[in-house]
N, C-alpha and C positions, 0 to 999 in steps of 0.2 A: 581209694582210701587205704590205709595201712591197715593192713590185720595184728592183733593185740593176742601178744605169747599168751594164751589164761591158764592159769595155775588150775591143779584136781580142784582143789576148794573151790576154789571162780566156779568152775563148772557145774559143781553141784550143787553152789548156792543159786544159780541162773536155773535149773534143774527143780529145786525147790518153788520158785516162783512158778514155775509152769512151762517153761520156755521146753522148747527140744533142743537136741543139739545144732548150735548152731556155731556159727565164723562172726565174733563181733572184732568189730573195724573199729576205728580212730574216728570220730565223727569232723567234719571240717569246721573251723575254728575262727572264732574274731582275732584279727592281725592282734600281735601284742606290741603298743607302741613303748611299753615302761622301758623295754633295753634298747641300751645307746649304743652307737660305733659298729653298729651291723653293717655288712654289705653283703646284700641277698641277691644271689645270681639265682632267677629262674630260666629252667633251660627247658629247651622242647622241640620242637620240628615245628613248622607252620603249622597254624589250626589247632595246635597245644593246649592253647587258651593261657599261654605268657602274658599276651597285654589284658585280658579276661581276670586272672588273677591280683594284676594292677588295679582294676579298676573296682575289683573290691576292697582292696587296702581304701582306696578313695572315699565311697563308701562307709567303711567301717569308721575313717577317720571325723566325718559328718557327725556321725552318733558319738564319738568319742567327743569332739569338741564340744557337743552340747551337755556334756557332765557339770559337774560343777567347779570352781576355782581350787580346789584339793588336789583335784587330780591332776593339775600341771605340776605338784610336786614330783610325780613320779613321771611324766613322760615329757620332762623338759630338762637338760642341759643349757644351762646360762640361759639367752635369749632364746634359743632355739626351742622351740614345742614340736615334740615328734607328730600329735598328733596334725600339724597345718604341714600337705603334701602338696607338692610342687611337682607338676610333668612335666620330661624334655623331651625334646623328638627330635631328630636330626632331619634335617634339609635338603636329604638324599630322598627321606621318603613322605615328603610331602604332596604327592598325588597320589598315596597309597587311599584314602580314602577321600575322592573327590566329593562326594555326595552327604558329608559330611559337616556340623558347622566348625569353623576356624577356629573352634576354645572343644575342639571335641578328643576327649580321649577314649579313640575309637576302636573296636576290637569287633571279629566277624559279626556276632548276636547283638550287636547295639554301641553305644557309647555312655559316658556320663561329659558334661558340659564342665570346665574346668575355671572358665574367667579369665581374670588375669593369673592366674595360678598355674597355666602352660606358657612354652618359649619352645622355637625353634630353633637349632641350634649346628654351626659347620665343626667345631673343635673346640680342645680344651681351655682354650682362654676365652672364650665367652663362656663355657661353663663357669670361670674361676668371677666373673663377672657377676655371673647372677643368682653366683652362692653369696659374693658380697655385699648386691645389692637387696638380698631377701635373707636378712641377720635371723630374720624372726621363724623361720621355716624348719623342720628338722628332722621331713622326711621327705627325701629325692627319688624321684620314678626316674631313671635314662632311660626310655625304650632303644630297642636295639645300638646296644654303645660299642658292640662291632667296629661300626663305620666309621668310630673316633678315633682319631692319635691315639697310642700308648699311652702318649705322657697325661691324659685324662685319668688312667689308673690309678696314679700316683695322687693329683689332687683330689682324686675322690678319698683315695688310701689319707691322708696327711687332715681331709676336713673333717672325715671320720673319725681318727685317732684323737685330734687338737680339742673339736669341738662338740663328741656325740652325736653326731649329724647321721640319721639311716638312710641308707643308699639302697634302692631296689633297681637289678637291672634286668628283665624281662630282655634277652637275649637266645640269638643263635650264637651253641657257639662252635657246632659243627657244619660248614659251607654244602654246597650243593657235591659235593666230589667226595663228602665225608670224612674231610680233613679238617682239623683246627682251622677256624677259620680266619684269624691272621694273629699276629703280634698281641697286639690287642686282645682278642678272645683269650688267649693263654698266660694273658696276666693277669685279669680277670678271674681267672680260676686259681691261680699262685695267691691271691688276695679275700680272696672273696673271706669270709666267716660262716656263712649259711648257704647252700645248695638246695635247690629244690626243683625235680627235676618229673618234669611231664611229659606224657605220651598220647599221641591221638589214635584214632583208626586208620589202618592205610586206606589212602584213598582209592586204592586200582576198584575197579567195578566188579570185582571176583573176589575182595580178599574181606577178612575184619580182624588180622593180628594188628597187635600193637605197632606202633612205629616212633621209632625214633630221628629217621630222616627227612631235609626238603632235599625233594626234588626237582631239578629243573626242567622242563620240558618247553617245546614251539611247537604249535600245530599249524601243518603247512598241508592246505587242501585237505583237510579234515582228517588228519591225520595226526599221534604222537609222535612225535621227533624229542628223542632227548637230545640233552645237552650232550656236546662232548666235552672229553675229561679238559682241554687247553679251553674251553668258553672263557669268557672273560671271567675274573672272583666276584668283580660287583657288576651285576645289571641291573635296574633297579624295576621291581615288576608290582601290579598291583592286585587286588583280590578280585579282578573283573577278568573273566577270559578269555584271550585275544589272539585272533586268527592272523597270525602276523609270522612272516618268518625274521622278523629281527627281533620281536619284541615276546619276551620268555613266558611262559606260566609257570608257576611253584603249587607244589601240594608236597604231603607226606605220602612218603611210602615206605613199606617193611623193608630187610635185607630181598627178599625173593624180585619185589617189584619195582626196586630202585636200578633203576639201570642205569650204566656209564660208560659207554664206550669212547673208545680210542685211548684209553690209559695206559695200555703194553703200546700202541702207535707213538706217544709222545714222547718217553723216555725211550723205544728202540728205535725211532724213525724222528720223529719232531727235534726231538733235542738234540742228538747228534747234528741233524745237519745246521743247527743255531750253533753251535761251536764249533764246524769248521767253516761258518759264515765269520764266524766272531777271529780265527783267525787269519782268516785275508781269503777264503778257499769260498766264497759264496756260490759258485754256479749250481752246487747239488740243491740249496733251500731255494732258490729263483725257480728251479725247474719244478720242482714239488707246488709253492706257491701259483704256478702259473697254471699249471695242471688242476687246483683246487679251485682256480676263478673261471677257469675258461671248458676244461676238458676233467670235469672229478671223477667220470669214471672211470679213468688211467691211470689216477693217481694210486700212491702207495696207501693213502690212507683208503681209500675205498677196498682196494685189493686187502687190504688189512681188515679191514670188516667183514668182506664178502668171506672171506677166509675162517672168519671166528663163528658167524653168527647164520648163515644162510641154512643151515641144516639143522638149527636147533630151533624150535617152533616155538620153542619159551623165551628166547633171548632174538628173537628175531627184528621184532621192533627196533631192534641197535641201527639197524641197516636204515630205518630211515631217518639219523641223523645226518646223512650225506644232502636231505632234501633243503637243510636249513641254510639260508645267506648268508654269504661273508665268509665264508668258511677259511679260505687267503688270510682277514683281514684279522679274524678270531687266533689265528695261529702266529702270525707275525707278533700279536700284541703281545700275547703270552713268553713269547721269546725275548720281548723286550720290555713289557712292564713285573713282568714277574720272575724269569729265569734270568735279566740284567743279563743276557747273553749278545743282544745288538745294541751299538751305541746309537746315538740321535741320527747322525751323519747316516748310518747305513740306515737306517729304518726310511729315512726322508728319501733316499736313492732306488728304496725298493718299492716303496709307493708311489713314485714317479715314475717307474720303471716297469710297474706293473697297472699302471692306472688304477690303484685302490680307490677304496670309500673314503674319500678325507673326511668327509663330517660324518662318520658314524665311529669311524676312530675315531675325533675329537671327542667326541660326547663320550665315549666308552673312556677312552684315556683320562679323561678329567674325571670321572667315576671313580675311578680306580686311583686318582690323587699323583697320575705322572702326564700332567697337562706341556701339550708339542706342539708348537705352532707351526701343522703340516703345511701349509702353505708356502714355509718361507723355500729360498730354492738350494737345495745341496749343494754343498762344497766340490769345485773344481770341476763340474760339469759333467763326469764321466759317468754312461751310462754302461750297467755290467751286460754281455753276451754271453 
């Protein structure tokens, strides 16, 4: 809760009553649905309690519609009544909460049951759909609206302006690397009207600062393995945690316990050799690559770790991101769904060439929204040595 500047007076009439001195706070507060054309980005690290926060707007909105017909003068625009809340939820994270029911707007400590009043959803034109087919609604939950098109920005932007429509987007919109997390995130905040901005406990087993990060980690033989900095942007992981070296786990962590290695490796070692792949000179990223699937303690990126982190007992754990799968298939994709530094043709010759994971690329590729039909077979046949 927010702490309240108190004037001398303040204090000494609180002083009068009997109080000592004391730090009085902002108490938390029923949504206010009377103002229109809002777009409230809540931000936070996983476990923030962003989709928590939704689900009391939901809530409040219950006791609100059972008032009486007076007060749709003030929290309705035209057809739209702010107080009847509509949830979206994107299609990406649809097994985030399996044990869950199907109408659940579901957040760590519970849910509330939604009806027909949820939709799941790939992009902004089915958004633009079922703002027009629900005239009567006139306040929008998007949970995590990340994973949308940009151009969903803008309809959200234009249905808000047009029609007083309130948009809540309970979002990340800093990624596991602690960057913007794409296009989208950062227009989102260019737009937004209201910020409201939450912090969990780090989760490390030693800490209780605040945190503002997710972190990605895989445990591999009972072990933390973080992400490295090229992981793929979207994996898509659930709140259950899972012994998998392909399949991620997310918590929050502080600055001290967020760890991310290989970030000096990608832009001094990774990216380089994607550009002089990208101009005709591929043998130095083959060699690297091959070394990552077959032989990774040779590689530079191992050497690049052993080099950073083996002597420091606090950043040690870096070292065992080397333990996690794919590590070839993770670095090719980054170079080619993200840095657009290999075109189609070389990506399909280097995964043939290297016998990559074709279906763990597909599913990651289509993720990430640059879906490649590995399968098909490279142009002109030529295999590089």
């Amino acid at each position: 809760m927010q702490r309240i500047e108190q004037s001398t007076h303040t204090e000494h009439f609180l002083k009068s009553l009997g109080f000592p001195s004391v730090e009085v706070h902002h108490a938390f507060i029923h949504f206010d649905f009377t103002r229109p054309s809002r777009r409230i980005l809540v931000i936070g690290p996983m476990g923030s309690g962003k989709t928590e926060f939704s689900a009391r707007v939901w809530r409040d909105a219950k006791v609100a519609l059972g008032k009486s017909d007076k007060i749709r003068e003030i929290t309705a625009t035209g057809d739209a009544d702010r107080r009847k809340v509509f949830f979206i939820r994107s299609l990406l994270d649809a097994q985030r909460f399996p044990d869950y029911p199907a109408d659940a707007l579901a957040y760590r400590g519970g849910y509330e049951r939604c009806g027909e009043q949820i939709a799941w959803i790939k992009d902004s034109f089915a958004l633009e759909k079922i703002l027009a087919d629900n005239p009567e609604v006139g306040t929008w939950i998007i949970d995590e609206a990340s994973f949308y098109d940009e151009r969903l920005v803008y309809v959200v932007k234009h249905a808000s302006e047009q029609r007083g429509l309130l948009f809540i987007f309970p979002a990340l919109i800093l990624n596991f690397r602690r960057d913007i997390f794409n296009p989208t995130a950062r227009l989102m905040l260019e737009t937004a009207t209201d910020v409201i901005p939450l912090t969990a406990y780090c989760e490390h087993s030693e800490c209780l600062q605040d945190s503002f990060y997710t972190y990605r980690y895989y445990t591999v033989d009972g072990l933390e393995c973080p992400a490295l900095y090229f992981d793929p942007l979207i994996v898509v992981g659930g709140d259950r945690k899972k012994e998998d070296a392909l399949e991620p786990n997310y918590c929050t962590r502080c600055d001290e316990h967020h760890y991310l290695p290989g970030k000096e490796y990608t832009y001094f070692t990774l990216k380089p050799l994607g550009e002089a792949a990208a101009s005709g000179k591929p043998q130095g990223l083959i060699k690297e690559l091959r070394l990552l699937k077959e032989d990774i303690g040779t590689s530079m990126l191992s050497l690049h770790l052993t080099e950073r982190y083996a002597e420091d007992p606090d950043q040690h754990v870096c070292i065992n991101a080397l333990r996690v799968s794919n590590i070839a298939e993770r670095a090719l994709m980054y170079l080619f769904a993200e840095q657009n530094l290999i075109h189609e043709e070389l990506l399909l010759r280097l995964v043939d060439e290297l016998s990559l994971d074709r279906e763990y690329m597909r599913k990651t590729l289509e993720h990430n929204k640059r879906t490649v039909n590995l399968d098909q077979p490279f142009l002109n046949g030529i295999l590089f040595t």
